[in-house]
N, C-alpha and C positions, 0 to 999 in steps of 0.2 A: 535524568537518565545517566548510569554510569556507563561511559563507551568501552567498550569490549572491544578490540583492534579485531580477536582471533574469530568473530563472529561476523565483524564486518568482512574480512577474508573470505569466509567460507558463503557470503550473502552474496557478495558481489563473483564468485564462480558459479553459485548456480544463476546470478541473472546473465552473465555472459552466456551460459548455456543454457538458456531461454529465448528462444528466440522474439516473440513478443515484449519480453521486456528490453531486449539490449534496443529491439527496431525502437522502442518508446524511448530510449534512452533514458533508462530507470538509474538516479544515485542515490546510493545511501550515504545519509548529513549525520546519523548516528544511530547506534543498535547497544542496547542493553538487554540484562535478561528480564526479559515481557514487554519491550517497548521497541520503537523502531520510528527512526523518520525518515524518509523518501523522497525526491524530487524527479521531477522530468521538465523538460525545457519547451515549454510549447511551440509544435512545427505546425502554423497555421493551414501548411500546404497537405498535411496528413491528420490533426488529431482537431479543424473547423470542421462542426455541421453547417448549415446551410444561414444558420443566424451570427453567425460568426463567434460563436460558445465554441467553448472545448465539448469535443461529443461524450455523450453520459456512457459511453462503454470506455471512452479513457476515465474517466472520473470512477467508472466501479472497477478499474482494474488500478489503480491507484489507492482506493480503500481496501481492495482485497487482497495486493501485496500485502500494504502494510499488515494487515492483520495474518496474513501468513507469514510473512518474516518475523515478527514479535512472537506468534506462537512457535514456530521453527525453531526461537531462541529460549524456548524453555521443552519444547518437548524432540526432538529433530523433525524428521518428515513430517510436514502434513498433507494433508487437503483441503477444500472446502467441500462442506455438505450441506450449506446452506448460505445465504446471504440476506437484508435487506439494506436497499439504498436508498437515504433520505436525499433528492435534489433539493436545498433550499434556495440555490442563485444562482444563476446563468455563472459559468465558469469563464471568467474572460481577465487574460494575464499575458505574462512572458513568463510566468512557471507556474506549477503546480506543486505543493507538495501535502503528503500525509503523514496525519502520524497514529500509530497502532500501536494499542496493547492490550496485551491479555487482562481479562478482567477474572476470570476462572478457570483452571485446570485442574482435570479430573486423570484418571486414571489411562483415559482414550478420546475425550473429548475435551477443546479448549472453547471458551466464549471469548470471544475479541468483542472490539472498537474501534473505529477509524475516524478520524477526521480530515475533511482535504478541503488546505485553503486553494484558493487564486490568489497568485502575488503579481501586483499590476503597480507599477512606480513605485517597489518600496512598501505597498499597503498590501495585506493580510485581509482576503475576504473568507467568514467560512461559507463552504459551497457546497458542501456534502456529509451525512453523518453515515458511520453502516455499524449494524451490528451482524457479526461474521461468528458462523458456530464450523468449528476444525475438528478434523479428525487425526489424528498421529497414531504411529506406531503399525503395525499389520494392518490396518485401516487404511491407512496411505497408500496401500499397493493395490 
């Protein structure tokens, strides 16, 4: 992925002014045009359900950045207008991270991908796959 400083700029102002993602303490490790990777730092005291996993609504909003920040960086605004999330492993780390890209863009609609490891001592588990269908442009609003 070639990093784009000026896209990273502009990703990490709107996650400051998201508030969901700043509480999740979302960073971007690198953003190209159609690709994107992300991390959050697991806060056991907010993002444990009850088995001591990371909860599957932080794990889908970690594949749904990504895949919005990657399509973001080929089309500006989007949204999502659909999602699925594949759980394959209990999410259990000190970090999370995903990485998204676009896999097709159309005129108004992108097709993403995500993947989001667990990184627990060092080691890479993958724990989730999604494929995310975006909308950009007037669609967005």
């Amino acid at each position: 992925m070639n990093h784009d400083p000026r896209l990273q700029e502009r990703l990490e102002a709107v996650i400051n002014a998201t508030p969901f993602a700043a509480l999740m303490g979302a960073r971007v490790n690198a953003i190209g045009a159609g690709a994107v990777e992300l991390e959050v730092e697991v806060k056991p005291e907010v993002m444990h359900q009850h088995h001591g996993f990371v909860h599957g609504a932080v794990v889908g909003f970690m594949a749904d950045s990504a895949c919005a920040w990657a399509a973001a960086s080929v089309a500006g605004d989007v949204v999502t207008s659909e999602y699925t999330l594949n759980l394959l492993a209990p999410a259990v780390g000190e970090r999370l991270v995903a990485r998204g890209r676009v896999l097709k863009a159309s005129s108004r609609t992108l097709a993403t991908f995500a993947e989001v490891f667990a990184i627990k001592a060092g080691e890479e588990k993958l724990v989730a796959l999604a494929t995310v269908a975006k909308v950009g442009g007037e669609g967005a609003r």
